[in-house]
C-alpha positions as CSV (number, residue, x, y, z in Angstrom):
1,X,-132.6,-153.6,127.5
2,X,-131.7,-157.6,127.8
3,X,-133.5,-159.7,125.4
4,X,-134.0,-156.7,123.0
5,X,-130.6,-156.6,121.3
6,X,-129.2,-159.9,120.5
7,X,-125.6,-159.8,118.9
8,X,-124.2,-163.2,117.4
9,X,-121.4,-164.5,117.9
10,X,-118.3,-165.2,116.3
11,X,-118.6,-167.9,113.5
12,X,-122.2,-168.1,113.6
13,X,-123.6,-165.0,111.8
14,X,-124.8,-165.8,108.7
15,X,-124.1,-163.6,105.1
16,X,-121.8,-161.3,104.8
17,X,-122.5,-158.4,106.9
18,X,-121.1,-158.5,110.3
19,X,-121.9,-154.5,111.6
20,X,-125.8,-155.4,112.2
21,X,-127.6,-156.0,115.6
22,X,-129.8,-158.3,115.1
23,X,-133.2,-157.7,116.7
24,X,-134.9,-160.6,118.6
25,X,-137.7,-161.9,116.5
26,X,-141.6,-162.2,116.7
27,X,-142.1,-158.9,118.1
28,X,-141.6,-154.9,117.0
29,X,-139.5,-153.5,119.4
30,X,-138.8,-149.8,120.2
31,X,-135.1,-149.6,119.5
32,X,-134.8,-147.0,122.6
33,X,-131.7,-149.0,123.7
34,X,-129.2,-147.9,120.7
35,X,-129.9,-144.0,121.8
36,X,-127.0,-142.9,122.8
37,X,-124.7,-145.3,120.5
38,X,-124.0,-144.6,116.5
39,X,-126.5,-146.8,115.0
40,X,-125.6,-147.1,110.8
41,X,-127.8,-148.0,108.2
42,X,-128.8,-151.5,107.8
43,X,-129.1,-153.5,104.5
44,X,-132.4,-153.1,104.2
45,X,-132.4,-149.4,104.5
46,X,-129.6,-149.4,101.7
47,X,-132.0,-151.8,99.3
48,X,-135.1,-149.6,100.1
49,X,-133.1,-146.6,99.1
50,X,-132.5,-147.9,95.7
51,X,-136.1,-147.8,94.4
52,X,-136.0,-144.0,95.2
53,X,-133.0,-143.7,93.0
54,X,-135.5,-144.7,90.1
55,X,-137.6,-142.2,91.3
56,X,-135.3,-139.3,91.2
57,X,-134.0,-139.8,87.9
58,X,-138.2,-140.2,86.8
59,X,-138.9,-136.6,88.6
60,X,-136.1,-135.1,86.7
61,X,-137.7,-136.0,83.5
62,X,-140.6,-134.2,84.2
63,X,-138.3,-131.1,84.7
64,X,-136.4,-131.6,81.6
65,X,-139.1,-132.1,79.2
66,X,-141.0,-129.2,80.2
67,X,-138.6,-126.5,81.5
68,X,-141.2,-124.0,82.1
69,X,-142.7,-122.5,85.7
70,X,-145.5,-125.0,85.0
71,X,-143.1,-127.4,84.9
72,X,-141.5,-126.8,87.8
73,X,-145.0,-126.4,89.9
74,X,-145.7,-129.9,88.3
75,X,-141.9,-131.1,89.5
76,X,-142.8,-129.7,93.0
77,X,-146.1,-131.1,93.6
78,X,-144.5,-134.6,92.3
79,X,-141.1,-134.2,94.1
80,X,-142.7,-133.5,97.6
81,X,-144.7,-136.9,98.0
82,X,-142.2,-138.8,97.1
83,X,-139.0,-137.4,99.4
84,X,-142.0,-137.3,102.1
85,X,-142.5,-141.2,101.8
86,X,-138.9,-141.6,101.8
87,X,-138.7,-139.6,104.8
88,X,-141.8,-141.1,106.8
89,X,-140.4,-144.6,106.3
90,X,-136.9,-143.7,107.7
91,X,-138.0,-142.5,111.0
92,X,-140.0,-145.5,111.4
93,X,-137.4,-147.8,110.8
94,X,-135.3,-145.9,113.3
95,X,-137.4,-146.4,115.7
96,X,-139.0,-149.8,114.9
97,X,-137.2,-151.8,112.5
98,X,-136.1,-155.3,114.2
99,X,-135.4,-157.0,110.8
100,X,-137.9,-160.1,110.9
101,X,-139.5,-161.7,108.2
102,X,-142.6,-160.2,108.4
103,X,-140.8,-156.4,108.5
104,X,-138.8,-157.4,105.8
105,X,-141.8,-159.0,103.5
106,X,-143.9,-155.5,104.5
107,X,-140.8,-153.4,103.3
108,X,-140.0,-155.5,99.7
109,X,-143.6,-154.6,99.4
110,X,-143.3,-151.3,100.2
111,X,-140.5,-151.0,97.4
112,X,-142.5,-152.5,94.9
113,X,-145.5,-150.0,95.8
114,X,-142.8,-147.3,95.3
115,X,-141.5,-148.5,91.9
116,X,-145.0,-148.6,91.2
117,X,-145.1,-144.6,91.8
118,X,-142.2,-143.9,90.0
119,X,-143.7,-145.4,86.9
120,X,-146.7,-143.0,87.5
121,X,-144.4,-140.3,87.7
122,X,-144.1,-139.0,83.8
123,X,-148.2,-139.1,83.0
124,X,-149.2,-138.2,86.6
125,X,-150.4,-134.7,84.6
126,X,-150.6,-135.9,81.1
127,X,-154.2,-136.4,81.0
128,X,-156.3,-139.5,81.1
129,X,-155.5,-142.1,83.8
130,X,-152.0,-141.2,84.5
131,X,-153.2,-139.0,87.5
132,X,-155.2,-141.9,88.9
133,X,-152.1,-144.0,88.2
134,X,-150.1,-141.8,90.6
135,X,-152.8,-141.1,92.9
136,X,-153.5,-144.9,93.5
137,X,-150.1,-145.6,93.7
138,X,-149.3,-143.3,96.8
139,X,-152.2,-144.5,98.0
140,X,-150.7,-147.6,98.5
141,X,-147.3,-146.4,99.5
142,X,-149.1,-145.1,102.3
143,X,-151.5,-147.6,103.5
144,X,-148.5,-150.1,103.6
145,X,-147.0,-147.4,106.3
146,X,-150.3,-147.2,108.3
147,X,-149.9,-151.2,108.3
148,X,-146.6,-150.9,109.5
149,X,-147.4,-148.2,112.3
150,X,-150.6,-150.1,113.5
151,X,-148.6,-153.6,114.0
152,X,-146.2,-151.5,116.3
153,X,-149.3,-149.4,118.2
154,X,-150.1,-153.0,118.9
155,X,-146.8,-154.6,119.7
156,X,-145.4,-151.4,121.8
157,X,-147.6,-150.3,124.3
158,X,-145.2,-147.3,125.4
159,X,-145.0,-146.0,121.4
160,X,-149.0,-145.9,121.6
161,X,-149.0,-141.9,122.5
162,X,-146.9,-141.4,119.1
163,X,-148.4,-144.3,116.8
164,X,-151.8,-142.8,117.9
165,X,-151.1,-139.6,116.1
166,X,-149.6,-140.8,113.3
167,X,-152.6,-143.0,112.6
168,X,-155.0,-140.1,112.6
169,X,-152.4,-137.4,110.7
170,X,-151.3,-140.4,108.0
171,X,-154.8,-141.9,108.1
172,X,-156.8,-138.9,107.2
173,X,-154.3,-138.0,104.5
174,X,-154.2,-141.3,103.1
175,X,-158.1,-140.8,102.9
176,X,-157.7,-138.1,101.4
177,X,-155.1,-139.4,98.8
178,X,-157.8,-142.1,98.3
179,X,-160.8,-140.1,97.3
180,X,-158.2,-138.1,94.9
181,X,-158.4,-140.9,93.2
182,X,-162.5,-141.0,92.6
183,X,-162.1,-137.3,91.5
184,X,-161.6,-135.9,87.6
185,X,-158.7,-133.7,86.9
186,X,-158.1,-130.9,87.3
187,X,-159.7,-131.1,90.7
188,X,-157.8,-133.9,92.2
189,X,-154.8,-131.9,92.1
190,X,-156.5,-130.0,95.0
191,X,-156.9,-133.2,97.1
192,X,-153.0,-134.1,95.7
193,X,-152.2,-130.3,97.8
194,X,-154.3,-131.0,100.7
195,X,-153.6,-134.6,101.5
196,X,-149.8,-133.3,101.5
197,X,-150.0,-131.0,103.8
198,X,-152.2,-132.2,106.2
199,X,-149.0,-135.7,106.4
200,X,-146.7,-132.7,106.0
201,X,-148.5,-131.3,109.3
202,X,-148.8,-134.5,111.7
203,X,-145.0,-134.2,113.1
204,X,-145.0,-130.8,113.6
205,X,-148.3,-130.9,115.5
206,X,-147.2,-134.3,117.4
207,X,-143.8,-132.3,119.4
208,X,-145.1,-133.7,122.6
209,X,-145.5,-137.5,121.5
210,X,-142.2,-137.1,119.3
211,X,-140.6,-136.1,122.4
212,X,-141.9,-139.1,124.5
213,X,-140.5,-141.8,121.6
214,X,-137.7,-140.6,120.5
215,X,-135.2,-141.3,117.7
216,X,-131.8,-142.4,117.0
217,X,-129.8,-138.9,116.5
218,X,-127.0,-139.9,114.9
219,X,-128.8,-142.7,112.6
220,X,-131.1,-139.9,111.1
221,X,-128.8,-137.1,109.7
222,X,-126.9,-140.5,108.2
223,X,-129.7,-141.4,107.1
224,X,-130.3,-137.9,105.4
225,X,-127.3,-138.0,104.1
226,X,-127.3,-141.0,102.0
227,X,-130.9,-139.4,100.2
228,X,-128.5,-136.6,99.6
229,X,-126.0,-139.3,98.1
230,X,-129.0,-139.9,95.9
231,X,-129.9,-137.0,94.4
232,X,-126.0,-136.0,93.6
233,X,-125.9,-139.5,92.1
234,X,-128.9,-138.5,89.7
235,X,-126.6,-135.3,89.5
236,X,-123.2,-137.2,88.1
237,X,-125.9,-139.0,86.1
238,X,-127.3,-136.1,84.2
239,X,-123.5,-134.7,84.0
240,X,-122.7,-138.0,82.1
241,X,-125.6,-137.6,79.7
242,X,-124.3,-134.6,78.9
243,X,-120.5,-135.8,77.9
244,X,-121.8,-138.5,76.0
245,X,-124.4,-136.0,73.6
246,X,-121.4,-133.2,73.8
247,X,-119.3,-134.4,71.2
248,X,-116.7,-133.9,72.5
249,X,-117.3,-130.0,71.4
250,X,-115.3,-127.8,74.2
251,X,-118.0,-125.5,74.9
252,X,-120.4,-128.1,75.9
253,X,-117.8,-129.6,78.2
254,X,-116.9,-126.6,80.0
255,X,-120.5,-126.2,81.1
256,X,-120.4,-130.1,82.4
257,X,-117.7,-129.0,84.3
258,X,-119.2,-126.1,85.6
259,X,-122.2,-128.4,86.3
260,X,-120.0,-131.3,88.0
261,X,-118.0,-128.7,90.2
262,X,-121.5,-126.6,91.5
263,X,-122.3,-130.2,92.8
264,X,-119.2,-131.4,94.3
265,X,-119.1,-127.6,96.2
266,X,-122.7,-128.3,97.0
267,X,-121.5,-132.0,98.4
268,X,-118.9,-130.3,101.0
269,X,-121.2,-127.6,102.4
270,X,-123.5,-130.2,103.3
271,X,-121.0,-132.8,104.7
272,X,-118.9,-130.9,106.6
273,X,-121.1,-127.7,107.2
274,X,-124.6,-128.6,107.7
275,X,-124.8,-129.2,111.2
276,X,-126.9,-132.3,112.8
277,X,-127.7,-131.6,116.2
278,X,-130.6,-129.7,116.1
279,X,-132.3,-132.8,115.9
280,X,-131.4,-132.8,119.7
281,X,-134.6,-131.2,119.9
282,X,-137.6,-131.7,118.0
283,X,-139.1,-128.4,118.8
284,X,-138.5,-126.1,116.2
285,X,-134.3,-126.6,115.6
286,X,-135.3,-130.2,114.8
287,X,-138.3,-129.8,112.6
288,X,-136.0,-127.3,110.2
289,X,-133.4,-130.3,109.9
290,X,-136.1,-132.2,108.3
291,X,-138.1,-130.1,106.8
292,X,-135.0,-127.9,105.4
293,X,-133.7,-131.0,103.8
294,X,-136.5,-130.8,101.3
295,X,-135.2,-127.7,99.7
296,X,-131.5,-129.0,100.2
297,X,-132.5,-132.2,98.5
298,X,-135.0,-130.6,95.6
299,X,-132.4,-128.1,95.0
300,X,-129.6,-130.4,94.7
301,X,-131.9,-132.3,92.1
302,X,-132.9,-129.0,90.0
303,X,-129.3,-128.0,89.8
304,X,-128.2,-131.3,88.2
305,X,-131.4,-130.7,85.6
306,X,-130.7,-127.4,84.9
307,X,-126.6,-128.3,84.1
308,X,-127.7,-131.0,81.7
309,X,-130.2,-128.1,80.1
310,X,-127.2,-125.9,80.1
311,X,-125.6,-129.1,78.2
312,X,-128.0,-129.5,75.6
313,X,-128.5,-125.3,74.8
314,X,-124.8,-125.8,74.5
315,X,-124.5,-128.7,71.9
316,X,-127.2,-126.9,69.5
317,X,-130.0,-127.6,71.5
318,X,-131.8,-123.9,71.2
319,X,-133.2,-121.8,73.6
320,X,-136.2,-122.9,75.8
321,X,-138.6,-121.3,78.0
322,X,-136.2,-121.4,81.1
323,X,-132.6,-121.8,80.3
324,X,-130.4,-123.9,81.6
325,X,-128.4,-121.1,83.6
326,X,-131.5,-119.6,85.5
327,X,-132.3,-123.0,86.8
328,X,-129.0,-124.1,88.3
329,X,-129.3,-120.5,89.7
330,X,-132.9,-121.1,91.3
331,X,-131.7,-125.0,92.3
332,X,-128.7,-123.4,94.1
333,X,-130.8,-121.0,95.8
334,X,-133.0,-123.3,97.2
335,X,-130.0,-125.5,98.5
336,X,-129.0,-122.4,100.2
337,X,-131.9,-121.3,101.2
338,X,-132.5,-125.1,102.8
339,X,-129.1,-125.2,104.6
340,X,-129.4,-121.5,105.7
341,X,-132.8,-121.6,107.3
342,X,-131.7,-125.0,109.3
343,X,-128.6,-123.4,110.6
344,X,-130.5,-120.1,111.6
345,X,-133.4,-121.4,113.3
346,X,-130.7,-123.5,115.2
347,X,-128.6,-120.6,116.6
348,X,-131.5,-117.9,116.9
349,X,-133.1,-115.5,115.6
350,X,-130.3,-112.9,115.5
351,X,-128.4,-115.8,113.6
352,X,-124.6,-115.7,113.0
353,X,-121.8,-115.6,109.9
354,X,-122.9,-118.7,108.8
355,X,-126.7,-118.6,108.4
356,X,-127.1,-115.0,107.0
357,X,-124.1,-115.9,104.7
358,X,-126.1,-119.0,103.5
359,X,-129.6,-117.0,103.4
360,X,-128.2,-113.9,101.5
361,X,-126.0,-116.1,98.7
362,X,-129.4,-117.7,97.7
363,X,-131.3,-114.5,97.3
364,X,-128.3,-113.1,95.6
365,X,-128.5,-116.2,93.2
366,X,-132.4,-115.8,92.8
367,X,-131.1,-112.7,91.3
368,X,-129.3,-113.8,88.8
369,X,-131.3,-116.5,87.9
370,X,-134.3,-113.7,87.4
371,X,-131.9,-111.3,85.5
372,X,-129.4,-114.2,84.0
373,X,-131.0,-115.5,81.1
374,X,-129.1,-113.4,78.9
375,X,-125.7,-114.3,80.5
376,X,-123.7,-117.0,78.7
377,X,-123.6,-120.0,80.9
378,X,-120.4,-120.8,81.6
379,X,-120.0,-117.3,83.3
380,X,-123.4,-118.1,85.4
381,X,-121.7,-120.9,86.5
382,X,-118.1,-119.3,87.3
383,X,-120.4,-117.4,89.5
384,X,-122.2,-120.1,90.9
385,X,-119.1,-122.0,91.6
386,X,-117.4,-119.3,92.9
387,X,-120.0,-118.4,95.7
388,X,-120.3,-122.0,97.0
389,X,-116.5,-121.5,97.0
390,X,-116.3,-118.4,98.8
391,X,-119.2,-120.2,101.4
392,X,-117.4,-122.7,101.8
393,X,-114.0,-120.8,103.3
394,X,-116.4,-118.7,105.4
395,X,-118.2,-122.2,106.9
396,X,-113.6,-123.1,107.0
397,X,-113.4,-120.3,109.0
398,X,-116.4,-119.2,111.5
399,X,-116.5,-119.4,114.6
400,X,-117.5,-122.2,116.9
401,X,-121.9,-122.9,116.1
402,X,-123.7,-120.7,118.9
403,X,-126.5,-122.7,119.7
404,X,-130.4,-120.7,120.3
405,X,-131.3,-121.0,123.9
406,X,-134.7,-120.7,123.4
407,X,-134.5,-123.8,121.5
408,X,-133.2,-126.2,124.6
């Protein structure tokens, strides 16, 4: 559309970026005019992405100081807010971001409100205030995106049908998020569940509004990708903790290794194998993509705590509730389980090589995660790297993706 997208010319663009379109100022526009045309992340997207690398490496801390199924319910219910915040601001920036001052200042304080919540992270169920602390603090993460969404209800008349209901879905949860933080423990926790799923809900039961404002569909799955960036970045992370308490000792370093090479196989299924065009289509093929990602990302994450766990048993460390080696086993199952269900809900319900492939590795993983604790590690890992290994040649060397009928 003329007058939306204003390019500058040569010589005059200030900084040091040259690949962004600049936006004309004053107004949110709907950025319907880059459909079509690769649109890459901007460099604010890039800076907000860096407070949720602080955020990452605070959930993994929950796992790693209490590896125990309580801690992973307590890793769950803090993980899935926070990825879902990540995840609600990138689809509005698709569609609206047109990099002004007042979008910028809105998004800096966004940032802040989410540093604020990673800080909450580690007492959010230690008792006391540290609930509250949490509670308030996603509070605010999620009035600041109500803010955001009613300034473009106002601005773009033709986003109204969409904006509408993600007012009501991400108002009544933030309201709900907001009383959570009036109630006691344990019983907050119950408003925690609820206010999740009813924000969890509000795009699945908005298909006809998503459809009528649509998003950029190649700046999403790179958009996706670069979370995915993040949590293998928290992975490398954890895999450097674990060289520098090793010792040196060769034991220790072989499960590193092991640790390291789950995550690099787990970085090439989802590169070149995960595939991104079911976000064609919101209905259903779409919804998995996103949704999906949750497992691929949480998984990714609980493998990289469970190799550093592996680490530490390793160097002396003792035995723990849940081992290292069961939980890289139940993190890579949920990766696969993630990946599989996106790829099989995007070719149909009789599914192909590759989805059935990805969906019976995982359960064959939960498996030995169940029945693994005995195992020594490094053999649960030659296992674990071995199957992403074998997946990968079979992704190398299937046929041609088959896409559901019933989902165009």
């Amino acid at each position: 559309m003329r007058g939306v997208l204003d390019a500058p010319e040569a010589g005059v663009a200030r900084g040091t970026y040259t690949g962004k379109v600049r936006l004309r100022r004053g107004r949110v526009r709907l950025r319907v005019s880059e459909e079509g045309h690769h649109r890459a992340a901007s460099p604010l997207e890039l800076f907000f992405d860096l407070v949720f690398v602080v955020a990452v490496a605070e959930l993994t801390e929950v796992l790693l100081h209490a590896p125990t199924w309580a801690g992973v319910l307590r890793f769950t219910a803090l993980f899935v807010p926070v990825w879902w915040s990540w995840v609600c601001y990138t689809f509005y920036a698709d569609r609206f971001d047109n990099d002004d001052r007042v979008y910028r200042l809105i998004m800096i304080a966004a940032m802040m409100a989410v540093l604020t919540l990673s800080v909450a992270v580690p007492t959010a169920f230690a008792g006391g205030s540290g609930a509250k602390r949490f509670t308030l603090a996603y509070f605010v993460v999620r009035l600041i995106l109500l803010g955001l969404y009613l300034r473009a209800h106002y601005h773009v008349p033709r986003a109204r049908p969409l904006t509408t209901r993600f007012l009501q879905g991400y108002g009544l949860g933030a309201v709900i998020w907001g009383i959570a933080a009036l109630v006691p423990t344990p019983y907050c926790f119950a408003l925690w569940a609820t206010g999740a799923a009813v924000e969890l809900l509000t795009p699945i039961v908005s298909t006809s509004a998503i459809a009528k404002v649509p998003f950029n569909v190649s700046h999403v799955p790179e958009r996706f990708g670069l979370f995915t960036i993040i949590v293998l970045g928290e992975v490398v992370a954890l895999n450097a903790i674990g060289i520098a308490a090793s010792g040196l000792r060769g034991g220790t370093l072989a499960v590193v290794a092991g640790s390291f090479l789950i995550a690099a196989g787990q970085w090439w299924l989802v590169f070149d194998h995960v595939d991104a065009s079911p976000l064609r289509k919101w209905r259903l093929t779409g919804q998995a993509y996103v949704y999906g990602h949750l497992f691929v990302h949480g998984g990714i994450t609980v493998t990289g705590v469970g190799g550093l766990l592996a680490a530490q048993a390793a160097n002396g460390g003792g035995r723990m509730p849940l081992d290292g080696g069961p939980v890289l086993c139940f993190g890579m199952a949920a990766f696969l389980f993630g990946v599989g269900a996106i790829h099989l809900l995007n070719v149909g319900r009789r599914g192909d090589l590759r989805s059935w492939s990805r969906l019976g590795l995982g359960a064959a993983f939960v498996l030995f995660g169940v029945a693994g604790g005995g195992l020594p590690t490094v053999l649960l890992e030659a296992v674990l790297v071995a199957g992403i290994a074998c997946q990968i040649l079979v992704e190398s060397r299937a046929p041609a993706v088959s896409h559901a009928a019933s989902n165009h």
